[in-house]
C-alpha angles and dihedrals in degrees: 000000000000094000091062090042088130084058095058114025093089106044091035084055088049091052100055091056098054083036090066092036095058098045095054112132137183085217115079102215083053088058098040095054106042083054083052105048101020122014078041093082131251121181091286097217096140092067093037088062089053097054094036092048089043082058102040076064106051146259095012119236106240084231097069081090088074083047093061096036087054090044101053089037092060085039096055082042096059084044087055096057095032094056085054083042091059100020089238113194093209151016126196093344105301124087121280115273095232098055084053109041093020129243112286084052091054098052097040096052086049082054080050094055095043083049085054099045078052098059092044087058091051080078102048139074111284087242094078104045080056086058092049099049100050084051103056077042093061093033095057087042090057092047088048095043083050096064091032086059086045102043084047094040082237095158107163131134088250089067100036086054103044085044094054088039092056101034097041108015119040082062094054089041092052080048094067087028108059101049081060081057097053106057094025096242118185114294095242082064100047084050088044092062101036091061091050097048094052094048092043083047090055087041092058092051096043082054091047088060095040093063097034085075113034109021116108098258084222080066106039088046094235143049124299120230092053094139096048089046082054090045088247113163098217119183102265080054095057096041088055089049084061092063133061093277081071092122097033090063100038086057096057103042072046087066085023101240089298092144116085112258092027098117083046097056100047084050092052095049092038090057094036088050100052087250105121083046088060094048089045092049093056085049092057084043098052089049094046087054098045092052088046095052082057091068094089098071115084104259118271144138100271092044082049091050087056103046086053085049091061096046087047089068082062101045097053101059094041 
């Protein structure tokens, strides 16, 4: 995002602002966490894409600050609950909230965020708190249809791509959504950016596990192999289950990767097999159709900053 740093300064600024002013609390834990986990940083590209998306469109509403604040607040909930899910031991560098405040404090400050994204919504057209309640639907469908596959066993592309659909991109998706709601632009546009929203989402997660599994962990900032430590059947995964190492690799998402070299040698035969290049191709092809889907807006700037986003996804895991 730095290259369309003259887009965002000033709405991002704004953001933080009204970021710090929506999470005040007269409890302390409450305070502490959401400096932690919100008002702490991240990269910040869920509210990017609303005010990028707003612009693409045109002349942006003032109230699109609300929108992003809603956004990465529903977004820092779902973190809450998901850290205490996979027993994380850090985010964003810093240790889980729950291992430090317990668990009761942790979900219930995530309840805390979700009440504020609620009262931001009072104020905004009923569309959009329409948008925002089908996707923590979806969102909590895809976390549950994650442990029932892995409970079956029922490992296939059709569930890995409704789970990464549900739990990444139907909230990038309501990002370059909502801001369309909100000043009733044409309905081709609000198509044009959902698609895109939903094929850049699969392509963030394809490049999660991409580099889950092949990033120099000095680079990515943690160790690699986290998804077959959680028993997480990530798309280089499937696609090896579809050669002759079939067995090899079940066994060890089975004992999730607990014997030294096990993360190596999924990588090894992922790469050998022409798995990992096949991940890597419907990533290429995710990101070609989300830039595609943007053609629609008239050109400008800010439609320009999201398609490089997309391609972005691609370039990183070459």
């Amino acid at each position: 995002m730095t290259a369309h740093t003259s887009l965002l300064s000033a709405p991002l600024e704004a953001f933080e602002l009204r970021l710090r002013e929506v999470l005040r609390s007269k409890v302390e834990f409450i305070e502490l966490i959401g400096e932690d986990l919100v008002t702490a940083g991240g990269k910040r590209f869920r509210p990017a894409m609303v005010f990028l998306a707003s612009r693409a469109l045109g002349d942006p509403d003032p109230r699109e600050v609300d929108l992003a604040v809603a956004v990465e607040l529903l977004h820092s909930a779902t973190l809450l609950h998901d850290d205490l899910i996979d027993d994380a031991e850090t985010r964003r560098g810093k240790t889980a909230a729950f291992r430090r405040y317990g668990n009761a404090v942790s979900v219930l400050s995530g309840d805390f965020m979700l009440s504020r994204v609620l009262r931001l919504l009072s104020d905004l057209p009923q569309s959009i708190t329409a948008e925002f309640a089908e996707t923590s639907m979806r969102i909590c469908e895809g976390e549950v249809l994650q442990f029932q596959v892995a409970a079956y066993g029922d490992y296939s592309l059709e569930n890995y791509f409704e789970i990464i659909t549900a739990k990444t991109a139907v909230l990038i998706a309501s990002a370059v959504r909502v801001p369309a709601l909100l000043t009733a632009a044409p309905a081709e546009y609000l198509g044009a950016l959902d698609t895109f929203g939903l094929e850049y989402g699969r392509a963030f997660q394809i490049q999660d596990d991409l580099l889950d599994l092949t990033a120099d962990p000095r680079v990515l900032g943690k160790p690699i192999g986290g998804d077959l430590r959680e028993g997480k059947a990530t798309l280089p995964l499937l696609y090896l289950f579809e050669t002759e190492h079939e067995q090899e690799a079940r066994s060890i998402l089975d004992r999730r990767a607990a014997q030294e070299g096990d993360v190596e040698r999924v990588r090894d035969l992922a790469e050998a097999s022409g798995a990992l290049e096949r991940a890597r191709e419907e990533l290429r092809s995710r990101a070609a159709r989300a830039a595609e889907a943007l053609r629609v807006l008239p050109p400008s700037p800010a439609r320009a900053a999201l398609e490089d986003m997309a391609w972005a996804a691609a370039e990183r895991v070459r």
